[in-house]
C-alpha positions in Angstrom: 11.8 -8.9 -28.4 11.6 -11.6 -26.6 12.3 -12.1 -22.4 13.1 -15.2 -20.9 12.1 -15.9 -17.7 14.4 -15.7 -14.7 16.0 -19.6 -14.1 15.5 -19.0 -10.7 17.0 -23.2 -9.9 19.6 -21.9 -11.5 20.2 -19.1 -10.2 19.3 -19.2 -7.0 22.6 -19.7 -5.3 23.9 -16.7 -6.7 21.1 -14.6 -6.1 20.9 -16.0 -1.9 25.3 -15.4 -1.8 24.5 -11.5 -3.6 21.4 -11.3 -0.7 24.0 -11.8 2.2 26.5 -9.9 0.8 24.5 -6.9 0.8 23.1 -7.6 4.0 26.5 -7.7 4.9 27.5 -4.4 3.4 24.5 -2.7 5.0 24.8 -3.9 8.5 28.7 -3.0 8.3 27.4 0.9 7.1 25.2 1.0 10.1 22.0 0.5 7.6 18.1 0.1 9.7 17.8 -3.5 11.2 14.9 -3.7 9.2 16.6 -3.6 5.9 19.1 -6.2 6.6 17.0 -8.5 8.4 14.9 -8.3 5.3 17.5 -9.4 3.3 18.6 -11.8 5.1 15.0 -13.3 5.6 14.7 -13.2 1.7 17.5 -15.2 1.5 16.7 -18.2 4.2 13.0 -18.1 2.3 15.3 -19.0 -0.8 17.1 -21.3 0.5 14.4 -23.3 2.7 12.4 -23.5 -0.5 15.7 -25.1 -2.8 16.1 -27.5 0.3 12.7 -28.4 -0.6 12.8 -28.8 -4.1 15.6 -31.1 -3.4 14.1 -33.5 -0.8 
């Protein structure tokens, strides 16, 4: 069996809009600051580096 690798260019807009979502959901259950600014930081490292790869 084969795996394919992850099409992260592809992919990536999905994964950053699932990333803020679930920050989202954890702020909104009173989740540790940590754990959503970690997601959210994930995702704004995601999306600086597709602005990149654009430019």
């Amino acid at each position: 069996m084969t795996s394919t690798p992850l099409d992260l260019t592809a992919d990536r807009p999905l994964i950053i809009e699932q990333l803020l979502l679930q920050a989202d959901d954890l702020s909104a259950a009173d989740a540790p600051h940590d754990q959503v600014d970690d997601l959210i930081n994930t995702a704004l490292e995601l999306l600086t580096d597709q602005t990149q790869a654009v430019q």
